[in-house]
N, CA and C of each residue as an Amber inpcrd file, in Angstrom:
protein
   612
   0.8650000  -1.1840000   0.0000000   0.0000000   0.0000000   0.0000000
   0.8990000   1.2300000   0.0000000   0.9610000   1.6520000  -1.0890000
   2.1630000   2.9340000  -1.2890000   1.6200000   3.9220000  -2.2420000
   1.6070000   5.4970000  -1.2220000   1.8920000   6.5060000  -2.5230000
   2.8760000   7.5790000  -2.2740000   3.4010000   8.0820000  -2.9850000
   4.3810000   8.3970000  -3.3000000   4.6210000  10.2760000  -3.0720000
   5.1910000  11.1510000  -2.2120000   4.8880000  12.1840000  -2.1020000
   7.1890000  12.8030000  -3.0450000   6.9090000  13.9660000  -3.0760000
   7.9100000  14.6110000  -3.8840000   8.0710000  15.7780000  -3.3330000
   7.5410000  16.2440000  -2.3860000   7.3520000  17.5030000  -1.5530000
   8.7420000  17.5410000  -1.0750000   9.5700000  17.2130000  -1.0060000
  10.8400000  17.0820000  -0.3380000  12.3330000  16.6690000  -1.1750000
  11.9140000  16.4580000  -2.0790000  12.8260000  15.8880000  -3.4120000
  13.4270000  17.0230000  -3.9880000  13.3570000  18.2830000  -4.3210000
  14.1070000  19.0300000  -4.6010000  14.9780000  19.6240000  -3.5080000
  15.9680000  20.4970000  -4.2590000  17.2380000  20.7550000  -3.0430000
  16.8250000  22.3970000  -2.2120000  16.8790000  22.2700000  -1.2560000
  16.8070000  23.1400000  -0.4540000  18.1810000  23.1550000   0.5190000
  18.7790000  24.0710000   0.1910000  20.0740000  24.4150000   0.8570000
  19.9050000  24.8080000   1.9660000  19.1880000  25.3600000   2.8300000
  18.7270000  25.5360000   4.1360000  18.5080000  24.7680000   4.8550000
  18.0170000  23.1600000   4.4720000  18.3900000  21.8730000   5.4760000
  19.2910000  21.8800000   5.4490000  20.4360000  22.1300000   5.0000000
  22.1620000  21.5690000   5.3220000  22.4110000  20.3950000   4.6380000
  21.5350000  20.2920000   3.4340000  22.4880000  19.5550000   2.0950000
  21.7960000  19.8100000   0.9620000  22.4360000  18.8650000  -0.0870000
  21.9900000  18.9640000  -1.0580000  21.1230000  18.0710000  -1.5710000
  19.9390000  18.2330000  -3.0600000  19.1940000  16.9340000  -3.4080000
  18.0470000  16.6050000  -1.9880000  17.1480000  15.7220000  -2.4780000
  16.1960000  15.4530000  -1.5320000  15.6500000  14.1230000  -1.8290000
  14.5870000  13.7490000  -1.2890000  14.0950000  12.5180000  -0.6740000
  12.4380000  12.3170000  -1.6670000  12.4810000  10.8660000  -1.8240000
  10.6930000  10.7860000  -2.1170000  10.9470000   9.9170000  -0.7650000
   9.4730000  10.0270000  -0.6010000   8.9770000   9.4860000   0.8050000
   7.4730000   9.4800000   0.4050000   7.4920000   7.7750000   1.2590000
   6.0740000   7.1190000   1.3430000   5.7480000   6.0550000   2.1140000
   4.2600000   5.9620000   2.8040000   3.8060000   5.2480000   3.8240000
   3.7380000   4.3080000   3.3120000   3.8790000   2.9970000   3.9470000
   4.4470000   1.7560000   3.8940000   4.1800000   1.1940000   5.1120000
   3.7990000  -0.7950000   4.9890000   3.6850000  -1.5690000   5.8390000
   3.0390000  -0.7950000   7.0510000   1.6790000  -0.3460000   6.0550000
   0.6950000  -0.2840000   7.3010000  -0.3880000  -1.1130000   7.6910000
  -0.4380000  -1.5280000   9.1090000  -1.1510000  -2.4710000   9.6140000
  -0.2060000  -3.8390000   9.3430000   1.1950000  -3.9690000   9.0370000
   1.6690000  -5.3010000   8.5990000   2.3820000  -5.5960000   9.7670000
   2.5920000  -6.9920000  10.5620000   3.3780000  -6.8390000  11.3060000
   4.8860000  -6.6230000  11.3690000   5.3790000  -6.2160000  12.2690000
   6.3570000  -4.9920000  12.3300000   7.3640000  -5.5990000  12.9400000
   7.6640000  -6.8370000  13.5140000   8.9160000  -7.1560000  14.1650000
  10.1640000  -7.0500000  13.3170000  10.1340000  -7.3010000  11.9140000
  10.7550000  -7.6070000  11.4100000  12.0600000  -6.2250000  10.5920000
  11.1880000  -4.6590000  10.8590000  11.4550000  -3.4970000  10.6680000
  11.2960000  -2.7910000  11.5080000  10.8830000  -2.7610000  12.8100000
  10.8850000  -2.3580000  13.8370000  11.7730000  -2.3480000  15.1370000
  13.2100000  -1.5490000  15.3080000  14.4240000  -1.7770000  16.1620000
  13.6770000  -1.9790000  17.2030000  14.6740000  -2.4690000  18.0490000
  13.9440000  -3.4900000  19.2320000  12.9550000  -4.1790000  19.3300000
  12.5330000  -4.6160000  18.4990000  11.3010000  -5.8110000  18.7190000
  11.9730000  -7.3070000  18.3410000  11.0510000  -7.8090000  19.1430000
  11.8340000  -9.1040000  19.3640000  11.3530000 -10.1520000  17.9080000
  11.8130000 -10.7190000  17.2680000  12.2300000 -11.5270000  16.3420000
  11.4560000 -13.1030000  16.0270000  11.1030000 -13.4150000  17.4130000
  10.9110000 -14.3400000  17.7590000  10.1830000 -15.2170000  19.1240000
   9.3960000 -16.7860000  18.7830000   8.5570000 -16.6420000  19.9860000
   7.3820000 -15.9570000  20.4370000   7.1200000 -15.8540000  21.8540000
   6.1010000 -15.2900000  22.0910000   5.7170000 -13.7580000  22.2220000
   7.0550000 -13.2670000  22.1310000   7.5320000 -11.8940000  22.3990000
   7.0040000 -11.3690000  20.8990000   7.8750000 -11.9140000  19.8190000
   7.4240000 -11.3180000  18.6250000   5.9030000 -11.3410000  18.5320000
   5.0980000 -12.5090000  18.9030000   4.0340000 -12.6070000  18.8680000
   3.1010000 -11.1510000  19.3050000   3.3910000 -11.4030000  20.4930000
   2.6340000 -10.0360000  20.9790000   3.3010000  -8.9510000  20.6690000
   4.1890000  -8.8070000  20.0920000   4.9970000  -7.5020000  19.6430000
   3.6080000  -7.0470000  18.0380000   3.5050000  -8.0170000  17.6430000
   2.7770000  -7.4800000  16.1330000   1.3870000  -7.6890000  16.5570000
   0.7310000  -8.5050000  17.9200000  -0.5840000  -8.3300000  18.0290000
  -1.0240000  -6.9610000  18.7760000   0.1630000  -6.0360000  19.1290000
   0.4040000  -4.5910000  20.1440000  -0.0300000  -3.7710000  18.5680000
   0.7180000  -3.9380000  17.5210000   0.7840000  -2.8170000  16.5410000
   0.1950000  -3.3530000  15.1700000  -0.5430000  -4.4930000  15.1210000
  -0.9320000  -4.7950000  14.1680000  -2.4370000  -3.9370000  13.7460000
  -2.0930000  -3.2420000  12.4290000  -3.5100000  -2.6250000  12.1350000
  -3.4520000  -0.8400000  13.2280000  -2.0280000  -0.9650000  13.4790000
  -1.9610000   0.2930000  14.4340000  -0.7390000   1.1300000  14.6470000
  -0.1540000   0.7140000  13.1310000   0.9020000   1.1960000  12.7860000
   1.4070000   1.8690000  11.7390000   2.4210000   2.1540000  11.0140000
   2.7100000   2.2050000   9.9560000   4.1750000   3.3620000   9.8660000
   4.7790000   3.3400000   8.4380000   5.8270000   3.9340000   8.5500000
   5.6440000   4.6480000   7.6280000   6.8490000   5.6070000   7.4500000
   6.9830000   6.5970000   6.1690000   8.2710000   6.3130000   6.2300000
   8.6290000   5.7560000   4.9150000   9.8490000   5.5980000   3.9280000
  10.8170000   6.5190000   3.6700000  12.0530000   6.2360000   3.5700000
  12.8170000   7.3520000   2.1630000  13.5560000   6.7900000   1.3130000
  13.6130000   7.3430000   0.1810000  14.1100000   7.2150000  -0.6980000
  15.4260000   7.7540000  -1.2480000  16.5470000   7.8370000  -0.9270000
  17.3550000   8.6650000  -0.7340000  17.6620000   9.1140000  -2.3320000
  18.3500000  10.4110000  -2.9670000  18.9070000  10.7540000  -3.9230000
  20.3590000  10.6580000  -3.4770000  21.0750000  10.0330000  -3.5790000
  22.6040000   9.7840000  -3.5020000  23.5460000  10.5090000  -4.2660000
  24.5940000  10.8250000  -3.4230000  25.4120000  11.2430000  -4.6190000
  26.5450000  10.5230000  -4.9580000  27.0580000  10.5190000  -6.3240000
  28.0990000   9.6620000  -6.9170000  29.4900000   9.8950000  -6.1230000
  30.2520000   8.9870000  -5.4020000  30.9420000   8.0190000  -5.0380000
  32.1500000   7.9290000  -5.6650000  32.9260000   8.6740000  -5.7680000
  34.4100000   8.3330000  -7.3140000  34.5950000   6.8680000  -6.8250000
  34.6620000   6.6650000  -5.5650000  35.4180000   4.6400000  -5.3120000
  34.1400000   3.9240000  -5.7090000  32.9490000   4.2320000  -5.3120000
  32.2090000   3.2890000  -5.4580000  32.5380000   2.7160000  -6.4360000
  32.0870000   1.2000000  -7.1680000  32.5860000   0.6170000  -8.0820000
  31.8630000  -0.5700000  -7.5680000  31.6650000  -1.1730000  -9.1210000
  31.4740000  -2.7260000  -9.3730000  32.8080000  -3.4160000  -9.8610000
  33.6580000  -4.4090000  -9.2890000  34.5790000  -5.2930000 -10.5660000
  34.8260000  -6.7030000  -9.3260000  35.8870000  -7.2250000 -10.0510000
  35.8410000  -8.3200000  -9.7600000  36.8260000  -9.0900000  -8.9330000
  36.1710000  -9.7510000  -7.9250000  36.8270000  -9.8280000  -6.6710000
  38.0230000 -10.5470000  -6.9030000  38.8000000 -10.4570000  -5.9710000
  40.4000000 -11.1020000  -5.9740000  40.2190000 -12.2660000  -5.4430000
  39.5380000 -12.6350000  -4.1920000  39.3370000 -13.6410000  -3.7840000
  38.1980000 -15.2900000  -3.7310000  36.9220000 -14.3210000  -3.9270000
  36.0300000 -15.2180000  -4.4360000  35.6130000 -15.6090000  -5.5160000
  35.5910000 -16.6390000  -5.5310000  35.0090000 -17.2910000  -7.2260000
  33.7660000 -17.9200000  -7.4480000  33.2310000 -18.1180000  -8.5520000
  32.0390000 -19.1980000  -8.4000000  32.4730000 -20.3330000  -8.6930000
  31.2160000 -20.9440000  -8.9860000  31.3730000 -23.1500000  -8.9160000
  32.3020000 -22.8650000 -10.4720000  32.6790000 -22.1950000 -10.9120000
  33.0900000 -22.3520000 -11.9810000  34.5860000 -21.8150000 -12.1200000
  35.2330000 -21.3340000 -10.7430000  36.4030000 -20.9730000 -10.7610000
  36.4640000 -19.1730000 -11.1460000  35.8630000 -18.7500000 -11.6480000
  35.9560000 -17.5790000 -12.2460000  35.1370000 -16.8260000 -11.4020000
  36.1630000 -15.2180000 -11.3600000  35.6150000 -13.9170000  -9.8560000
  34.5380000 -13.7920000  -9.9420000  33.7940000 -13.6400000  -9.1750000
  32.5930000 -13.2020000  -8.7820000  32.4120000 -11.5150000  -8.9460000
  31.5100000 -11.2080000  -9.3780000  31.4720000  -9.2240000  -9.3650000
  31.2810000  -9.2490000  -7.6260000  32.1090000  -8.0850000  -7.4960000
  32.0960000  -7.7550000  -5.8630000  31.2370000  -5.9060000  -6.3360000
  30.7320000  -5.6290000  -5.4580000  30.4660000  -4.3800000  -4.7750000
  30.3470000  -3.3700000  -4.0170000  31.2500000  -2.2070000  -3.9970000
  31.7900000  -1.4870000  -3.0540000  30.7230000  -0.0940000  -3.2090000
  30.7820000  -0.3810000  -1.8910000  29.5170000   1.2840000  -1.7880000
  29.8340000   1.9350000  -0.2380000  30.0690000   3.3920000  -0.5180000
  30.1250000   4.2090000   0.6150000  29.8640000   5.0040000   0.7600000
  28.4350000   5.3320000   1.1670000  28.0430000   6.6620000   1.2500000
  28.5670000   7.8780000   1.0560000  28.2940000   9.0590000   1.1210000
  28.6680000  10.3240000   0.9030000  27.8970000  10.9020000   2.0350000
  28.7340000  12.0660000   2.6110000  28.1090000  12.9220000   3.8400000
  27.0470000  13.2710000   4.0190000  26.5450000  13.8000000   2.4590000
  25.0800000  14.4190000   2.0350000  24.5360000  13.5940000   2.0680000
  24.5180000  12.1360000   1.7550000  23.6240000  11.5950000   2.1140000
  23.1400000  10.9530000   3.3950000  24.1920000  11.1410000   4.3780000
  23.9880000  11.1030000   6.3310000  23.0150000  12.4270000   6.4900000
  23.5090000  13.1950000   6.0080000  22.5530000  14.5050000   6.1930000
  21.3990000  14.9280000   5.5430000  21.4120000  14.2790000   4.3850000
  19.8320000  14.0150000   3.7860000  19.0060000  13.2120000   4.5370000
  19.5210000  11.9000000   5.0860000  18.5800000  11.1970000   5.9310000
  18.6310000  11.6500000   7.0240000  19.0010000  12.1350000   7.6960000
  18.8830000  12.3310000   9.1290000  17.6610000  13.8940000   9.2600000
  17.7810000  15.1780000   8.0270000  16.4610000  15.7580000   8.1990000
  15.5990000  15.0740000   7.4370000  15.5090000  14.0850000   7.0220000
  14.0660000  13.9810000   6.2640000  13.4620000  13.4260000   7.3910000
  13.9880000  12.1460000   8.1610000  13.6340000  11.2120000   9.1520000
  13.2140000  11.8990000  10.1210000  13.8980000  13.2640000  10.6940000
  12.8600000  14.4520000  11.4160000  11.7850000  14.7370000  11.2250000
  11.6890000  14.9510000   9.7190000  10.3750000  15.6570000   9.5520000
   9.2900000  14.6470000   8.7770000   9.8090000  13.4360000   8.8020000
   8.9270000  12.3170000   8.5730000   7.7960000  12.2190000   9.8330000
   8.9670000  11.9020000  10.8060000   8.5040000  11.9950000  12.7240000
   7.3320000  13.4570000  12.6140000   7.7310000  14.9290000  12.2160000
   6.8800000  15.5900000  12.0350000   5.6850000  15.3300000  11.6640000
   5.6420000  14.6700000  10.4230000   4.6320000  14.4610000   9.4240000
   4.0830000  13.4250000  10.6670000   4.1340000  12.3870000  11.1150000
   3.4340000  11.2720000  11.9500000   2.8210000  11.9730000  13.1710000
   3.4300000  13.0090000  13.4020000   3.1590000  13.6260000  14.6850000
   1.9440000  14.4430000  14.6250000   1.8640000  15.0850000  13.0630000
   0.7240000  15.8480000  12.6410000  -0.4080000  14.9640000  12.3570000
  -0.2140000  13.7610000  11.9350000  -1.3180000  13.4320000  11.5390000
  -2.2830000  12.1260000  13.0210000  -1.4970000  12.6000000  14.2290000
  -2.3290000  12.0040000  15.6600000  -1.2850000  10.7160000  15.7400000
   0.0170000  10.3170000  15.4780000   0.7190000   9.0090000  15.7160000
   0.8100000   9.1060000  17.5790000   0.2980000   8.4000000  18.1050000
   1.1220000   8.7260000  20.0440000   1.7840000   8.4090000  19.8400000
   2.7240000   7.7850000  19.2840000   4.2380000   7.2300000  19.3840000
   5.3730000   7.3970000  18.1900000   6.1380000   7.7230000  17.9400000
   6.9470000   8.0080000  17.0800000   8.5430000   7.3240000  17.3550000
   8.9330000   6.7260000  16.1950000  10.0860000   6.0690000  16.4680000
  11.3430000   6.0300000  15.6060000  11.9520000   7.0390000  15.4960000
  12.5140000   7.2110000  14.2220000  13.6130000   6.2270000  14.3630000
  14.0640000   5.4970000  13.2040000  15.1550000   4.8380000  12.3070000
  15.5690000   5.2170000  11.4500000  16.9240000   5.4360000  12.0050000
  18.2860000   6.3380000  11.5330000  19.2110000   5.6240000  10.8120000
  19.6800000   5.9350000   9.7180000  20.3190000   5.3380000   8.5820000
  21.6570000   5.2250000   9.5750000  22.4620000   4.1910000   9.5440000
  23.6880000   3.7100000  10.1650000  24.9860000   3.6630000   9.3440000
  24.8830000   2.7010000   8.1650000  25.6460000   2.0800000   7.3480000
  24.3210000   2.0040000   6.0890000  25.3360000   1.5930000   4.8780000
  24.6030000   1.2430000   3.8330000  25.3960000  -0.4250000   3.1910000
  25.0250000  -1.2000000   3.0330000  25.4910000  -2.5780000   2.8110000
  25.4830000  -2.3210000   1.7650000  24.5960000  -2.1610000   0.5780000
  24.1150000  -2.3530000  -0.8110000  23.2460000  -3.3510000  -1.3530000
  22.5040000  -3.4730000  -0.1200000  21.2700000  -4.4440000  -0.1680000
  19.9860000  -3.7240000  -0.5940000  19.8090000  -2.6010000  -0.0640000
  19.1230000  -1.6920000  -0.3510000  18.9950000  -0.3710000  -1.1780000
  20.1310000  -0.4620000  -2.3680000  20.6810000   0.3320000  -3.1720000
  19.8290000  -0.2110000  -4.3850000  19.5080000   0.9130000  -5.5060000
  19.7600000   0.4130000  -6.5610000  21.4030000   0.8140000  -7.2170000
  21.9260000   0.0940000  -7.6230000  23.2670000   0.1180000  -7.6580000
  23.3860000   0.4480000  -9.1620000  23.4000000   1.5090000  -9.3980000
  23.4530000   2.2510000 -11.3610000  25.1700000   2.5860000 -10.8940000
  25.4530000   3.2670000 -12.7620000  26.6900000   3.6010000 -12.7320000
  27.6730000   2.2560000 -13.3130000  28.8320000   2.4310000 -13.6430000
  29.8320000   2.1360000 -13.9810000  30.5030000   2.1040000 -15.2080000
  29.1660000   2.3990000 -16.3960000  29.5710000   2.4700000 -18.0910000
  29.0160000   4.3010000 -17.6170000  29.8870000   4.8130000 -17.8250000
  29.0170000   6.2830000 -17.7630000  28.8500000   6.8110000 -19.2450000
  27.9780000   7.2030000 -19.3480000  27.3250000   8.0260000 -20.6270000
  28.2610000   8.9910000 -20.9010000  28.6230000   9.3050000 -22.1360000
  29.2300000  10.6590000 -22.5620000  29.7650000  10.6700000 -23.6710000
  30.0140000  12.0330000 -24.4900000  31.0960000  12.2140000 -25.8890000
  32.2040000  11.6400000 -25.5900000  32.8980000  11.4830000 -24.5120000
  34.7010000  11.9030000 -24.4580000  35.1820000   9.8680000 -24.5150000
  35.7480000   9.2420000 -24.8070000  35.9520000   8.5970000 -24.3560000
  36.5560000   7.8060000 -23.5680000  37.8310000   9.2610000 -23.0710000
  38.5880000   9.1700000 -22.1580000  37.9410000   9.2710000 -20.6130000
  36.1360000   9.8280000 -20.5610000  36.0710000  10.0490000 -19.4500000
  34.6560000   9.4150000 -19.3890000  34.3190000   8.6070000 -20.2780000
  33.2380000   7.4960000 -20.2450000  33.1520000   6.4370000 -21.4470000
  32.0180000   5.2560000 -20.8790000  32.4750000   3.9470000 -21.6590000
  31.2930000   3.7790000 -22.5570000  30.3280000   4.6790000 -22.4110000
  29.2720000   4.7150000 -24.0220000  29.1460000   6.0170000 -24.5110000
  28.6490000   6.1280000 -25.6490000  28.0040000   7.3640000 -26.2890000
  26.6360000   7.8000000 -25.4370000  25.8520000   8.7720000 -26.3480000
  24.7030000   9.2800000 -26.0270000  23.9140000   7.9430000 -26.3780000
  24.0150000   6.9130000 -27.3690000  23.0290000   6.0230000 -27.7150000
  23.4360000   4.6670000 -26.6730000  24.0760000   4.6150000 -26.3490000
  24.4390000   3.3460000 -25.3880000  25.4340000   2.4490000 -25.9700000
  26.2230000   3.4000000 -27.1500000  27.0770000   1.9660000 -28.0630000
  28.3410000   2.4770000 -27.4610000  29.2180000   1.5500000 -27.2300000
  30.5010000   1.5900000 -26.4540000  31.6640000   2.2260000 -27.4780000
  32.2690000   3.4090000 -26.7980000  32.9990000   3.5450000 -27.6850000
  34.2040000   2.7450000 -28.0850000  34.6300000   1.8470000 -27.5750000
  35.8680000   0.7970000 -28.1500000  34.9660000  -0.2130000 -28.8200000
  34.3910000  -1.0040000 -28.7620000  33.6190000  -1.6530000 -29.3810000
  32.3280000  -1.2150000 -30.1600000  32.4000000  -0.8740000 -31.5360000
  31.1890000  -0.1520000 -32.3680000  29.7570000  -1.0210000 -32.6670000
  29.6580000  -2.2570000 -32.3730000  28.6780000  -2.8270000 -32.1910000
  28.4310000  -3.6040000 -31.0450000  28.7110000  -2.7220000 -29.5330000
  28.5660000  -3.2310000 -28.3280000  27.5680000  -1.9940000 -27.9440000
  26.5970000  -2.7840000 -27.3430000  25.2090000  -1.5590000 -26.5950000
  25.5180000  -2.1710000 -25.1060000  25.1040000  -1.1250000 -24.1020000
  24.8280000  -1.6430000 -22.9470000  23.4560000  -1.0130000 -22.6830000
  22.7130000  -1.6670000 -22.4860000  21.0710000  -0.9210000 -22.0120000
  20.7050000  -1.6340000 -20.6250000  21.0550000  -1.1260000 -19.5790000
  20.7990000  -1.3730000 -18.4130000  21.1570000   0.0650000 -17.4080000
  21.1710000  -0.1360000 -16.2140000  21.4120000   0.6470000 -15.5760000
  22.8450000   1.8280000 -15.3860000  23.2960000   1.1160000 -15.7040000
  25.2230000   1.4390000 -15.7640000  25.3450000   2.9090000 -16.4210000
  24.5950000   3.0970000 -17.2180000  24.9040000   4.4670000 -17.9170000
  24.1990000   5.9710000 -17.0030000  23.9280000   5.4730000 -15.8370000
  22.7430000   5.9560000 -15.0590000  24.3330000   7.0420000 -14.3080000
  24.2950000   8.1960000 -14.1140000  25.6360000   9.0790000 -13.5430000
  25.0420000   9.2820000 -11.8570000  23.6320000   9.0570000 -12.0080000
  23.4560000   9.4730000 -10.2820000  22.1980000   8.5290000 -10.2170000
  21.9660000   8.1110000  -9.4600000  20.9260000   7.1880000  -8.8980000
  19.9550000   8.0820000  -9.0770000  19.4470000   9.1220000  -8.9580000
  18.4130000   9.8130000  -9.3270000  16.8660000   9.7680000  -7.9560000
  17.4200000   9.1350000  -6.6740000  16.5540000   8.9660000  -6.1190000
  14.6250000   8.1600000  -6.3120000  14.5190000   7.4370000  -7.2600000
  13.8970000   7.2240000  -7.6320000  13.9620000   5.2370000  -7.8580000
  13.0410000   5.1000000  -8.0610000  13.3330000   3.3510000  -8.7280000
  13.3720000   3.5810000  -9.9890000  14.2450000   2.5750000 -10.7050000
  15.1810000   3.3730000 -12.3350000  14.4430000   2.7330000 -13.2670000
  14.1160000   1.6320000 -13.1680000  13.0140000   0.9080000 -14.2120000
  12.6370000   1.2950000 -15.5730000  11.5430000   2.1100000 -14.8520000
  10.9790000   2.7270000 -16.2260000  11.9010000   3.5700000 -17.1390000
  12.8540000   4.5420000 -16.0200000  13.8630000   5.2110000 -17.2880000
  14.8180000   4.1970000 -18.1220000  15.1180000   3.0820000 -17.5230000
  16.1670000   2.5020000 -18.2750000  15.5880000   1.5170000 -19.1390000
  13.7740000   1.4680000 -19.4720000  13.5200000   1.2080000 -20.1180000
  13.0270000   2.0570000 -21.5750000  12.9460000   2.9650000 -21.0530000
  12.4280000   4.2490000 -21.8280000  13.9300000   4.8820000 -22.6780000
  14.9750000   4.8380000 -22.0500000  15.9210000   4.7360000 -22.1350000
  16.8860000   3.8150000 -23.2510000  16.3680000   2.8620000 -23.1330000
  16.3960000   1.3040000 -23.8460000  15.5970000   1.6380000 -25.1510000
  14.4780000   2.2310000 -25.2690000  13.5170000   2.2110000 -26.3460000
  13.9700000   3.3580000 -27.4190000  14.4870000   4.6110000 -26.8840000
  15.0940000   5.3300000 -27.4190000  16.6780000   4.9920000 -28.1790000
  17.2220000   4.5400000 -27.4540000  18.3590000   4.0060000 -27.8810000
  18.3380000   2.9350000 -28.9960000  17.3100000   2.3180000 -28.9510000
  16.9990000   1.2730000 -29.7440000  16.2460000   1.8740000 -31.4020000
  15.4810000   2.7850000 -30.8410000  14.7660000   3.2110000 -32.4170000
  16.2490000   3.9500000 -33.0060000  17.1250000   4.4630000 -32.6480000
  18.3040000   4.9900000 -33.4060000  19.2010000   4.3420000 -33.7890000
  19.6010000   3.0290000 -32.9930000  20.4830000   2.3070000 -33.9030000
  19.3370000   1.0980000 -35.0070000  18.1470000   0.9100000 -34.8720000
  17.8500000   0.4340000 -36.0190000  17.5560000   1.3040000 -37.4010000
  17.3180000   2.5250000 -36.8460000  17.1630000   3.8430000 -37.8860000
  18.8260000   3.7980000 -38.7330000  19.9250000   4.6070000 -38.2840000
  20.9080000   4.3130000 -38.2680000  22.2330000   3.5060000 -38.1770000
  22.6650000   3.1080000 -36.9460000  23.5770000   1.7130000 -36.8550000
  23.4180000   0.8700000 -37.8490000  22.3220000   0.2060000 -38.0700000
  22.5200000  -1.2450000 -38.0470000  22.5220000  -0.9930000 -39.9290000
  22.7810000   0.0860000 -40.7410000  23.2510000   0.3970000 -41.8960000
  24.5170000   0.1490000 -41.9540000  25.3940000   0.0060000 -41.1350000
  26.6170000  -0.0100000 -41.2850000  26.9130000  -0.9650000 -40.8990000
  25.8520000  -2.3880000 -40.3230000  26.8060000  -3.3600000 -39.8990000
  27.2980000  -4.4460000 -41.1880000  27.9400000  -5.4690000 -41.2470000
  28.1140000  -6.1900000 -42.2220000  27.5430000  -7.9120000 -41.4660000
């Protein structure tokens, strides 16, 4: 049960960063042990933990807009392999300041927002660490003319390889705060009506 507010998504330099947040209510009435710090997990405890807040709860989300990371990176690990001997893609992700400080006022004024609308209880959960479990993880072919300072064109064809496309997320320069889907399909569709218009005249 989700809708989606934007009231907060543009940058306002007067919170003390940059870029902003979508935010939306979520897992309401669902039980809650499982997203809820300190509740117990398990047993009889969890039990009555979700028969306390079941149907008497709910959260407001964020969505963070991130900013790009020069280390972040996808490649391939030194140490682990699969059943097949060969590296596994590893993934390195580390936040950026702005984004400690993007979450920490939105999650205020989320608590605001709950407070306005009659919550007695308010419990905010504060971003800690980021694993990359909860990332959409774009970036690593970046879009551009130069090809010294990215790995596709404007159409998605690689510049060292003239009949290599990448149409996925990778060409994405900032996470964009959003779920990427639809652009990197929309994205995909565009890219696609130009090299069958064009490209594919020149292949042999």
């Amino acid at each position: 049960m989700n809708l989606c507010s934007f009231d907060f998504y543009e940058t306002d330099e007067s919170r003390g960063h940059v870029l902003g947040s979508l935010i939306f209510p979520s897992m309401i009435g669902h039980p809650i042990n499982w997203t809820f710090p300190g509740k117990p997990t398990w047993g009889q405890a969890a039990k009555d933990a979700d028969r306390e807040f079941f149907n008497h709860s709910m959260k407001i989300g964020v969505l963070l807009h991130d900013l790009p990371v020069e280390s972040n990176r996808v490649d391939l690990d030194p140490d682990v392999v699969d059943a097949w001997g060969l590296p596994v893609a590893r993934i390195t992700h580390t936040p950026h300041p702005n984004d400690y400080a993007q979450e920490r006022w939105q999650i205020a004024k989320n608590g605001e927002i709950l407070e306005a609308a009659g919550a007695s209880r308010v419990i905010p959960v504060n971003m800690e660490r980021i694993t990359g479990n909860t990332s959409h993880e774009l970036g690593t072919a970046r879009m551009g003319n130069d090809p010294a300072t990215s790995v596709v064109d404007r159409w998605c064809r690689t510049h060292d390889v003239p009949n290599l496309y990448v149409f996925d997320a990778s060409f994405f320069p900032t996470a964009t705060g959003i779920n990427p889907a639809l652009t990197i399909m929309a994205n995909t569709w565009r890219c696609v009506d130009h090299m069958l218009a064009y490209d594919r005249h020149g292949w042999t």
